[in-house]
N, C-alpha and C positions, 0 to 999 in steps of 0.2 A: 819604756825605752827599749828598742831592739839593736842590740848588735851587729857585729858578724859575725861573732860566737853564735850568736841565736841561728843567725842564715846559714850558716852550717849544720845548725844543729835541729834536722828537719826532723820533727814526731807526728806522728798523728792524734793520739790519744792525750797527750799533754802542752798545755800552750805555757811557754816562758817568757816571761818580761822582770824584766829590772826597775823596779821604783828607786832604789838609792844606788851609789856606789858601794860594791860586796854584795849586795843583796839580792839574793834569784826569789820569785814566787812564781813556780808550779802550780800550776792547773790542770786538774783532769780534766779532760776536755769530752766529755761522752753524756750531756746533760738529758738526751734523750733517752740514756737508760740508766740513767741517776749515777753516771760515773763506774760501771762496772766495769770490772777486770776481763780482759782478753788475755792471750797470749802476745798479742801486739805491743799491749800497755804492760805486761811484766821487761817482756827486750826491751822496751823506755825506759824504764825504772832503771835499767843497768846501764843502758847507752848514757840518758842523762849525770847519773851520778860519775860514770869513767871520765865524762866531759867536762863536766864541774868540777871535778878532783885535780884537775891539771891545771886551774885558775889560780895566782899566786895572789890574787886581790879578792877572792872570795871571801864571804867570813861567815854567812848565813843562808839557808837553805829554808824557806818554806813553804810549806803543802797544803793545799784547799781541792775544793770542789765547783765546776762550776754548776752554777743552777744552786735547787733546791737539795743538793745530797752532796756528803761527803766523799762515799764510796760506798756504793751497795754488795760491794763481794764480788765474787765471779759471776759472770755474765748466766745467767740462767739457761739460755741460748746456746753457749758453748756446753753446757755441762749434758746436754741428753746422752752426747757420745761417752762420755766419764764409766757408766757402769758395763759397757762392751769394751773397755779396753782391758787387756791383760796387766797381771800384779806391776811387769817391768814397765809397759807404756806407764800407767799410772805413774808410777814414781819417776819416770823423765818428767810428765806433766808437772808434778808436783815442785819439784828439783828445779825445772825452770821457774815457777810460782819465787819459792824458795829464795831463787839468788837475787830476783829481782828486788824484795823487801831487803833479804841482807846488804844488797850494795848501797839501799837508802840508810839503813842502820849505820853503815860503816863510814861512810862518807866521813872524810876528817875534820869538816864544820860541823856545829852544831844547825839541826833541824829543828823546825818549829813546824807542828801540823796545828792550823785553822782548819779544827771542825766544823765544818758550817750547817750541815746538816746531817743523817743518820750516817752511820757509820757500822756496817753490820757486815759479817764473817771475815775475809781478805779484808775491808776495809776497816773494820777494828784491830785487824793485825798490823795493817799499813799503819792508823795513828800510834798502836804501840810501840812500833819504830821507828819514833821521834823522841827526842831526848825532851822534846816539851810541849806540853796541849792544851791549846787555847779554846773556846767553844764558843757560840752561838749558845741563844736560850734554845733554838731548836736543832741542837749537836744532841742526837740518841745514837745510845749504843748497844748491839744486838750481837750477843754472840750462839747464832743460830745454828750452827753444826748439829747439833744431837736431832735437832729436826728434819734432817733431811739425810741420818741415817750414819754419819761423820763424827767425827771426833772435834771436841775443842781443840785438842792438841795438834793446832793448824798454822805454818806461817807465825813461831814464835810467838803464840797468843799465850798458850800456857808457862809458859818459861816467863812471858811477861806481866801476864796478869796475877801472877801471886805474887810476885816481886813489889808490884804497886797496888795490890789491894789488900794482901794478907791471904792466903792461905783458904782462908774457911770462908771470907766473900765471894770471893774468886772461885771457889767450888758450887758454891750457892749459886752466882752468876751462872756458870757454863753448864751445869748439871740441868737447872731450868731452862732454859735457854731464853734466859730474862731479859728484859729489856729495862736499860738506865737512862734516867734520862737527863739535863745537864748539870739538875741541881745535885743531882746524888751522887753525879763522876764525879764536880766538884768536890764534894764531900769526903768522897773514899779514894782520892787522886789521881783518878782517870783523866780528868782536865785540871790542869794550875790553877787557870783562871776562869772566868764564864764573864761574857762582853756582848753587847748589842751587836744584831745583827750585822746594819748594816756600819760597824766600823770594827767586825772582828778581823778584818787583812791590815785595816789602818794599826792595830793595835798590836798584831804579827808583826807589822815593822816597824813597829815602835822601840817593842820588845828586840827585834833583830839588831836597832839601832844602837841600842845599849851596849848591847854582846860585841858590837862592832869598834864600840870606844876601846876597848879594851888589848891588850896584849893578843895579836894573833895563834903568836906560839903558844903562850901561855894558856887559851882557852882551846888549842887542839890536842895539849897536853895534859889538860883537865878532863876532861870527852876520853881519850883513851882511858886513865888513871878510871876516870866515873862507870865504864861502861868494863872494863878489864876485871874491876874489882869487885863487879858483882859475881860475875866466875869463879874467883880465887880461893882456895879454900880455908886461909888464916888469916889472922892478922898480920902475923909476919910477911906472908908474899906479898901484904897488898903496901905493907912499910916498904918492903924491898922496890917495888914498880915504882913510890912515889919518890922513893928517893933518884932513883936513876932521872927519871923525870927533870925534877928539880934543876939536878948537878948540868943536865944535857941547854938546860933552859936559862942557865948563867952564861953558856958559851955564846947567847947571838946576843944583837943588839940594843935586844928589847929592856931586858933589863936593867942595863946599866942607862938606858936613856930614860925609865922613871925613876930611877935614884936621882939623876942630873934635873930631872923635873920639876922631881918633889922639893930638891933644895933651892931653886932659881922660880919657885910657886908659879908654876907655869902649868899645860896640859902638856902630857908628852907625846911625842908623835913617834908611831912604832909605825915600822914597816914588814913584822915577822920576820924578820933574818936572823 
C-alpha cells in the first residue's frame, strides 16, 4: 500500500510500503551491490526517520534488504577516496554516517530489523540499531573493520555489541573479525528469533502487529525508559526516569480506557493521547 506520505516521500536508496495500518517496511533498495551504504542512503536514514516521526498513527518501523543481503557496509566504491581525505573531512564523513543510524535508533516507535541476508560492517551497525532482530537462516554477521585497517568502534557497534553479547564475545567477535552466522546470533542475542526465509517480513509483521495492540504511549515510553537506561549510571536514575514515565502516562487516555476494558471484558481501544 502507497500513500501520499510515501509520494512525498521520494528516496532512492530505500523503497517504503505499508502492509498494515501503523506499519512502515523499509527496504534498501541497492540489490546490485548487496544494499551498501552511500552518502545518499545515510541522508535516507535521516529524511526517512524525521518523516515517520511526525505520523501520529505510526507504531512500528521495520528494516530488510532487498535481494540476497542485508547490508554489506559502505559501498566499497565510495571508500577509495576515504584514505586522501584529511582527519576533519573524514570525521564529517563519518558524522553524517553517524546521524544517519542515530536517527533510526531514536525514532520514538520501536524498530524491528529482518535480516535477511549478511550483514557486515555499517550494516551490522544498522541491525544493532534496532530495538529488535529477526533473521533469516541466511542473516551472517561480519564485523570486518580490523580488516581493512578500522576500528570496530564504528556506527555504535562497540557501544552495542557488548551490551548484547557480553564483553568477552564481543571482543572475540571484533578482534577476529569473525563471522556469525544465524544460529549463533541467535544463541548469543544478536537475533531474537531466526525464521525461514521466505516468510521472515511476514513474521516482522507479525511481530509489529503485536507491538501495535498495545498502548502507543505506553510502548514509546517503554523504548525511551529501555534505551535511556542502558546509559544511566544507577539504579536510582533509572527508578527516577521510570517513574516520571509512569506518572506522565496516567495523564492521557490510554490508561484509564484499559482499566474501563479490563472491567467491561472487552479489547481496549487506545488511540496514544
Amino acid at each position: 500500500m502507497t500513500t501520499q506520505q510515501d509520494k512525498d516521500l521520494v528516496l532512492e536508496t530505500i523503497r517504503v510500503e505499508r502492509p498494515r495500518p501503523g506499519i512502515v517496511v523499509a527496504t534498501l533498495n541497492r540489490p546490485d551491490r548487496m544494499n551498501a551504504m552511500t552518502n545518499t542512503m545515510f541522508r535516507e536514514f535521516e529524511e526517512l526517520a524525521f518523516a515517520l516521526n511526525h505520523e501520529d498513527d505510526l507504531r512500528v518501523l521495520i528494516i530488510t534488504g532487498e535481494g540476497r543481503a542485508f547490508c554489506a557496509g559502505f559501498d566499497l566504491d565510495s571508500a577509495e577516496e576515504l584514505p586522501s581525505m584529511t582527519p576533519m573531512e573524514f570525521l564529517d564523513q563519518q558524522e553524517l554516517a553517524a546521524r544517519g543510524l542515530l536517527a533510526i535508533r531514536s525514532m520514538r516507535v520501536p524498530v524491528i530489523a529482518a535480516v535477511n541476508g549478511p550483514a557486515a560492517g555499517g550494516g551490522l551497525s544498522l541491525a544493532l540499531a534496532a530495538d529488535i532482530r529477526l533473521g533469516s537462516p541466511n542473516a551472517r554477521f561480519n564485523a570486518a573493520f580490523v580488516r581493512i585497517g578500522l576500528s570496530a568502534g564504528d556506527l555504535g557497534a562497540s557501544w552495542m555489541l557488548t551490551r548484547i553479547m557480553g564483553p568477552g564475545r564481543a571482543a572475540e567477535f571484533a578482534y577476529t573479525a569473525g563471522l556469525i552466522d544465524a544460529e549463533e546470533a541467535e544463541r548469543t542475542g544478536l537475533l531474537n528469533h531466526v525464521h525461514p526465509a521466505e516468510s521472515l517480513v511476514d513474521e516482522a509483521i507479525a511481530m509489529a502487529e503485536l507491538i501495535a495492540q498495545n498502548s502507543p504511549g505506553g510502548i514509546q515510553m517503554s523504548k525511551r525508559a529501555l534505551q535511556a537506561n542502558m546509559e544511566v549510571t544507577s539504579y536510582a536514575a533509572a527508578l527516577e526516569l521510570e517513574n516520571r514515565g509512569q506518572a506522565l502516562l496516567t495523564q492521557g487516555e490510554d490508561m484509564p480506557e484499559a482499566l474501563a476494558a479490563f472491567k467491561e471484558k472487552r479489547r481496549p481501544v487506545f488511540t496514544g493521547r
